[in-house]
C-alpha positions in Angstrom: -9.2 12.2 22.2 -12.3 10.1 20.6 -11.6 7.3 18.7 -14.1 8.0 16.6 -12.1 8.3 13.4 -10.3 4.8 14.2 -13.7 3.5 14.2 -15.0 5.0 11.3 -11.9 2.7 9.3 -13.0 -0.3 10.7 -16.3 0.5 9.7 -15.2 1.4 6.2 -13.2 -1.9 6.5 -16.4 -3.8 7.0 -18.6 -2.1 4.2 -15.5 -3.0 1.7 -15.3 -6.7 3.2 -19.1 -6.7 1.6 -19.0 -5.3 -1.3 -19.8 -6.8 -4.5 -16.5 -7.3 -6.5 -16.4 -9.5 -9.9 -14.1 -12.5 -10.2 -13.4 -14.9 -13.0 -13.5 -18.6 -12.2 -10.7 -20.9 -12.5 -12.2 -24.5 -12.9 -16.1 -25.8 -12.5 -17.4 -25.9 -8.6 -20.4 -26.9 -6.8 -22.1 -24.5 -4.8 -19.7 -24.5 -1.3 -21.0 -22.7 2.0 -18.6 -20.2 3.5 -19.6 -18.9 6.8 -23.4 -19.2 6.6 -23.5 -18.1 3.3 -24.0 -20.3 -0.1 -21.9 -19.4 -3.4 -22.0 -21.3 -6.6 -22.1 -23.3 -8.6 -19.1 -21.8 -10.6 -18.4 -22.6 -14.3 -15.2 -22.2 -15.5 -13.9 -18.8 -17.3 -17.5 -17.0 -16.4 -17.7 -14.2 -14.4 -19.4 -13.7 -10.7 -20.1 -11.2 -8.6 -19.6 -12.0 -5.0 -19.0 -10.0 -1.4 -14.6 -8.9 -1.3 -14.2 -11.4 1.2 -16.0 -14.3 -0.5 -13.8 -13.4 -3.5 -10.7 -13.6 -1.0 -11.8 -17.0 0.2 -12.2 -18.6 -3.7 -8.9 -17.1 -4.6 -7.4 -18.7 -1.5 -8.9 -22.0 -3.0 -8.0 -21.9 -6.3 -11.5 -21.1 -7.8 -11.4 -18.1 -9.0 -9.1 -14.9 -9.7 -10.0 -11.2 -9.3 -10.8 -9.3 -12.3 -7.4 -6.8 -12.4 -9.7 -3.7 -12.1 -10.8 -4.8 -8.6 -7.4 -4.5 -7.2 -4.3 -2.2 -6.5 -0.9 -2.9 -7.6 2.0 -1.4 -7.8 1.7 0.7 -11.1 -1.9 1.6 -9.6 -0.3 3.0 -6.8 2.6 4.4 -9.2 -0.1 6.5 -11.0 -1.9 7.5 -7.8 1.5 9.3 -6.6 2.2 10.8 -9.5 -1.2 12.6 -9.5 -1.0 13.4 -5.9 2.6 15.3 -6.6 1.5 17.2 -9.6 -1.4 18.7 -7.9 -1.2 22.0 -6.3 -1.5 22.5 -2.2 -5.5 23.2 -3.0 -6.0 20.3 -5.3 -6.4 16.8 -4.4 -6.8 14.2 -6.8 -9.5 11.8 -6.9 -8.8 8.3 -5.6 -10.4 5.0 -7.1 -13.5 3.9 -4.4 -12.4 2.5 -1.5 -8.8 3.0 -1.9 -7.7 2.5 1.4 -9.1 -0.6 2.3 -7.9 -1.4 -0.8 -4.3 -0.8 -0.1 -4.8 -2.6 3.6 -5.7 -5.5 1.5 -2.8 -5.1 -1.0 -0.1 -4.3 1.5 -1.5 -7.3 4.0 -0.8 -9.6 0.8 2.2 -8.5 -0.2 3.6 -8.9 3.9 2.5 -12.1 3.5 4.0 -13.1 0.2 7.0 -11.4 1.8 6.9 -13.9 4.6 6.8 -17.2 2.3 9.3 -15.3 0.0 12.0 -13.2 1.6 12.9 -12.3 -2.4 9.6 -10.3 -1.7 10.1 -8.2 0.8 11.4 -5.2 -1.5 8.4 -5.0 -3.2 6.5 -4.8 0.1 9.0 -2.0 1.3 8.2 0.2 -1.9 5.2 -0.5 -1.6 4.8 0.5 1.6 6.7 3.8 0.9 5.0 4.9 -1.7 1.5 4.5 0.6 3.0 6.3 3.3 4.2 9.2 0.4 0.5 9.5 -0.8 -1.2 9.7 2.7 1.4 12.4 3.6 0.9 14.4 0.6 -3.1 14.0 0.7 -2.6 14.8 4.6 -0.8 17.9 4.2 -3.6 19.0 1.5 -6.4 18.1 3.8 -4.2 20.4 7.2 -4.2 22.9 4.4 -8.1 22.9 3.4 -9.2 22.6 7.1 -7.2 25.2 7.6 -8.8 27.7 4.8 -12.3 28.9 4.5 -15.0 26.8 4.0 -14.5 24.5 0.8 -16.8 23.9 -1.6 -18.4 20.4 -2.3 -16.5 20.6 -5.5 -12.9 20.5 -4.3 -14.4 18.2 -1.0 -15.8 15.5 -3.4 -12.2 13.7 -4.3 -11.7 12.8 -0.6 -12.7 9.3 0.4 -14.7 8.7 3.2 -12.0 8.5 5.6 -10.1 11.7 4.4 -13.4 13.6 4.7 -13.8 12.4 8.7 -10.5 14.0 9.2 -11.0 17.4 7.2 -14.4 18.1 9.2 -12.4 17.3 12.5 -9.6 19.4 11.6 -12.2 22.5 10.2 -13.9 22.4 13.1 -11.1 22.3 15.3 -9.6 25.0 13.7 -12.1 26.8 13.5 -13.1 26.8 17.0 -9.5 27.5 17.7 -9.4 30.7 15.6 -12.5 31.9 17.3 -11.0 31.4 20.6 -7.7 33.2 20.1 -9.7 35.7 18.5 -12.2 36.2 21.3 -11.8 39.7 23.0 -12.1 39.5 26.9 -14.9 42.1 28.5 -12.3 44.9 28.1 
């Protein structure tokens, strides 16, 4: 089987590393260099909007925090599953934009803090269980569209860009599937 979907996430992972998130500055900086690329000067308590993973590199350092929006945390995630189990079979709730390089991000952090902190590592585990809840409750939707007629746009538009990869795999596959079994020999 193609890898193609893998390489779609790690594509999706790269777009997110590069997207413009806002931060708020911690204390007053000169402008620094980061991998070719020139940020700054920073006053302190303004807001700046840099690429995710220049963001991940001042927070590292000290110089700035994420506004709360740009994240996922665990009532974020608390609300998404919610939504996701009230929803009928046919109805999928919209996600916030790029959710799951979102939650790679929040769940990489939290294994780490788990790491430094072993006091930690319960969070990480319900975190991680509630993730793994969503994607199976958004996958068995998805099995359950492909597996229907065609959908409209209006029920397709609250997948994110990964869920819609695997929904037209899984339409077409089915598809071509029912075909086949359907198929009368020359008889």
């Amino acid at each position: 089987m193609s890898t193609e979907p893998l390489a779609f996430i790690e594509n999706a992972d790269f777009v997110f590393e590069n997207t413009p998130v806002k931060v708020i500055v911690n204390r007053n900086c000169p402008e620094i260099e980061l991998a070719g690329f020139k940020v700054g000067p920073f006053q302190e308590g303004k807001e700046y909007e840099v690429r995710f993973w220049i963001a991940r590199e001042l927070e590292k350092a000290g110089i700035a925090r994420f506004r709360e929006e740009e994240l996922l945390d665990l009532v974020k995630l608390n609300k998404i599953h919610w939504k996701e189990r009230v929803q009928s079979t046919q109805q999928i709730a919209p996600l916030p934009e790029d959710f799951y390089p979102k939650l790679r991000c929040y769940l990489a952090d939290l294994k780490t803090e788990a790491t430094k902190k072993p006091e930690k590592m319960e969070d990480y585990e319900k975190t991680r269980k509630l993730s793994r809840d969503i994607i199976n409750l958004r996958l068995k939707k998805i099995v359950s569209l492909a597996s229907a007629p065609a959908q409209t746009d209006q029920i397709l538009r609250n997948l994110t860009k990964e869920e819609r990869v695997v929904y037209e795999r899984l339409y077409t596959l089915i598809s071509e599937w029912r075909t086949r079994i359907l198929k009368t020999k020359g008889r």
